[in-house]
Phi, psi and omega in degrees: 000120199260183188290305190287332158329273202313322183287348184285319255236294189295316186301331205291326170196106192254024185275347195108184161225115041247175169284155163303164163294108199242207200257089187288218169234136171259019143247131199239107174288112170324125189263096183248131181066200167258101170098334173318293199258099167261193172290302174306293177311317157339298187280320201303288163359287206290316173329306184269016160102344192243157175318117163246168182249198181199109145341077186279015183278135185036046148338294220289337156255332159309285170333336167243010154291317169316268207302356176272322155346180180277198141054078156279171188282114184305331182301342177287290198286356183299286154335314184290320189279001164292339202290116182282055178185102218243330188282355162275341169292337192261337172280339139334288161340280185291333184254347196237319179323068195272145137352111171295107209256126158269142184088009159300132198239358179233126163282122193315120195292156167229151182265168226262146166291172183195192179256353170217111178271172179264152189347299161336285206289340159320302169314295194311324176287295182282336171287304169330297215279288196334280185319336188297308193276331179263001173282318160304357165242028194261146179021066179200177173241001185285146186297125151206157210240170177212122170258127180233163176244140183279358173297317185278066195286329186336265159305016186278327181291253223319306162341301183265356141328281196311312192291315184271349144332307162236049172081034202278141194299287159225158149282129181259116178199131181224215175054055176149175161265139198246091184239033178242330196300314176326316189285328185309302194324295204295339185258321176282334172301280146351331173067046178243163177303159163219140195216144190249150139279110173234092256265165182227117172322100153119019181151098148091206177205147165248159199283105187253150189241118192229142178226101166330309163289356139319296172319294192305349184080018202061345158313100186290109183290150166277147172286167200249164183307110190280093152317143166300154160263119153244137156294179171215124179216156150210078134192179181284340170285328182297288164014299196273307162308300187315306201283344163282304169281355205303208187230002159161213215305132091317109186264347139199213166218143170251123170275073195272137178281199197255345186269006205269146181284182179046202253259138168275186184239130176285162194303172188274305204284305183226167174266345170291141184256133171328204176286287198287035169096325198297108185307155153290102171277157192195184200293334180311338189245043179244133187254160191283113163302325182280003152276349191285327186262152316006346185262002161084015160263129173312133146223155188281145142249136170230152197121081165078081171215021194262046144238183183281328193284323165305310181288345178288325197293324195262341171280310161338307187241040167089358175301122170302334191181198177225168188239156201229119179254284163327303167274353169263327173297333179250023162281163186301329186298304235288179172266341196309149178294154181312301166302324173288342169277350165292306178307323161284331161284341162295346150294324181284318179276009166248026186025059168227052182263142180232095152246131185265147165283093185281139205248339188270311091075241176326130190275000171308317227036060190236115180295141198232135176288105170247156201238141191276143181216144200245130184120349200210179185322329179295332187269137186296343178295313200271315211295321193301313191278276201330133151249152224301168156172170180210129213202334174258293180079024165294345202237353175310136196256129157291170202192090210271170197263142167285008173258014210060015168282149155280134201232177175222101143257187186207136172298343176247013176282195172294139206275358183270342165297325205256295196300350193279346215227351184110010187293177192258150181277324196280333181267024167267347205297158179033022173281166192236150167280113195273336185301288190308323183318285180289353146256033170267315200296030199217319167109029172254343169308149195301144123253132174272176197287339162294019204015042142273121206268118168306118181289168178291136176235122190260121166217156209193151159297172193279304192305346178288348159310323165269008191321302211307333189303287165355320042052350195058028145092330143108187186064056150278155162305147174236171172238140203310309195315320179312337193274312196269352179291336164277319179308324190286305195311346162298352179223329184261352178118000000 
């Protein structure tokens, strides 16, 4: 990294640590799927003055699938070429970056996280998280953001690296308690080591680690801007733990309900299930707002809350804004395919949408919303035809070996693998690969050499039944501003 890097680096961002206090947005764009909430919905977003996120989950193969496509987006090498560390852009390069061949159909393998990843891929994870947050941040002045799960605990330290490289605003991050993330921030601002607890199926955590000045080559960097932290939770007690125990500042919270696309928070209270298998909510799992703002910290609601009269109703009960998913996922801006957003908005606008809270779904085992769609995982023909494998792998759980090693499964790899490994046989049942899904739903999915194209997985909130309003009712395209411009008419009139 030469003298003028670090001094571009330092001017780039001077504001310090911590950030001012700032003016938040009230409205917060849903960081959704993998590649849904891209750069481009982001920046769209962020434009108009309100929050946009960026998906930080499976960077590092969306990036180098992006560039492997046909026509790739010059803005992607553009991006690269921002990277205050050029000798990891060019070892990126060289080891995952092939020539561009049209017509290319198999996408360049990458290897699996792990608790000791190998160097590359470490690179390959930050550098990715960089290109997301600054393209979504070129030429504007607007707050943006990066949403992570804390379940994909693996790739999150290179991730929130990479993002505050390039000035990413905040952090998101829920699917777990994340009461660790405050100190990381605080240690990464800094360019100090940071290290995660990561639990292990059958026994104890092992210690996971990211150290910056690897990167840096020993050059002492200016500190970088400490993003606010919002948790994503939904009750007032995670609410309440976060903002007491954490390992340092909490800056707010998004409360999200059951009705929210991708992954829920299972019911509190009971194990019954509807008619179609779809867990039951009930008032335990409604959380109490007046504890929440007792904790004197701003929060969002989110889960159907994309009208004007729901945001006026959560500013009424003291909630700063809402966080909005769903109507930004099927804007023009979003990454989802084209078609597929088509499709969904022509079910929304013949009101003829089925999403289920699927309890099976997910290799987490966290219920997750699928939208039945002909074509994608949801249909029994497509899930039935597929055959298991596991090849991406965010969602594989360490696990210890009966020698004490740490081993990775996945409830959705094949079941004679996962059972091979100690898995339970009922919990591999119906899960679907959400790695591969969700990135075909993106237009990233793998062909394999049997030249079979990984299908698609549609999720989506319980609001995609009304989405088409957006649209004049419709399933014409709308565009992100179009959303927040209706969304906004709750304050401005």
């Amino acid at each position: 990294m030469t003298a003028v890097m670090v001094r571009e680096l330092r001017e780039a961002h001077c504001h310090g640590v911590p950030r001012p206090v700032p003016d938040h947005p009230v409205i917060i764009q849903g960081g959704m799927g993998i590649g849904v909430s891209g750069w481009q919905l982001a920046r769209a977003v962020s434009m108009t003055g309100q929050l946009g996120v960026v998906s930080g989950t499976a960077l590092a193969h969306v990036l180098v699938r992006r560039l492997e496509i046909d026509n790739p987006d010059p803005a992607l090498e553009a991006a690269m070429g921002w990277f205050p560390f050029p000798d990891v852009v060019e070892r990126v390069r060289r080891r995952y970056l092939r020539p561009h061949r049209a017509g290319r159909k198999r996408f360049s393998s990458i290897p699996m996280h792990s608790l000791s990843p190998p160097a590359h891929l470490t690179e390959l994870t930050v550098l990715a998280s960089f290109v997301e947050v600054a393209l979504a941040k070129r030429d504007h002045g607007g707050l943006v953001g990066i949403n992570l799960l804390e379940k994909v605990t693996v790739p999150n330290l290179p991730s929130l690296y990479g993002a505050m490289l390039a000035g990413v605003d905040y952090v998101l991050m829920g699917a777990g308690v994340p009461r660790a993330i405050p100190a990381v921030l605080d240690q990464l601002a800094t360019h100090q080591a940071a290290s995660l607890a990561v639990s292990v199926i059958g026994g104890g955590h092992e210690s996971l680690r990211f150290d910056p000045g690897v990167l840096a080559g020993g050059v002492d960097l200016p500190p970088l801007p400490r993003p606010y932290f919002l948790a994503i939770v939904s009750s007032d007690v995670l609410a309440t733990v976060l903002a007491r125990k954490s390992s340092g500042r909490v800056d707010g919270f998004v409360v999200e309900g059951p009705e929210a696309g991708g992954h829920n928070a299972p019911p509190r209270a009971t194990a019954a299930t509807g008619p179609n298998g779809d867990p039951l909510y009930g008032a335990r799992d409604l959380p109490d707002l007046g504890r929440i703002r007792a904790l004197g910290l701003p929060f969002w609601l989110a889960g159907s809350y994309a009208t004007p009269e729901r945001l006026a109703e959560a500013r009424r009960l003291g909630a700063h804004g809402v966080q909005v998913g769903t109507a930004f996922a099927l804007c023009r801006e979003s990454g989802m395919r084209d078609d597929l957003k088509a499709s969904l908005l022509r079910l929304s606008a013949q009101g003829d949408v089925a999403v289920r809270t699927d309890p099976r779904a997910s290799p987490t085992g966290m219920p997750f919303k699928v939208v039945r769609l002909s074509g994608t995982l949801s249909d029994g023909a497509i899930y039935a035809e597929r055959k298991r494998r596991c090849d991406v792998g965010y969602l594989r759980q360490p696990f210890r070996t009966a020698d004490g090693r740490v081993g990775y499964r996945c409830p959705a790899e094949p079941e004679r693998d996962f059972q091979a490994k100690g898995g339970e046989p009922a919990d591999a049942a119906n899960r679907m690969c959400l790695c591969n899904g969700l990135l075909a739903t993106i237009g990233l999915g793998q062909r394999h050499a049997s030249g079979y194209d990984e299908p698609p997985v549609a999720t989506a909130g319980q609001d995609l039944r009304t989405i088409a309003r957006f649209s004049d009712g419709s399933g014409s395209p709308y565009s992100a501003a179009d959303v927040v411009t209706r969304l906004l008419t709750a304050i401005t009139g």
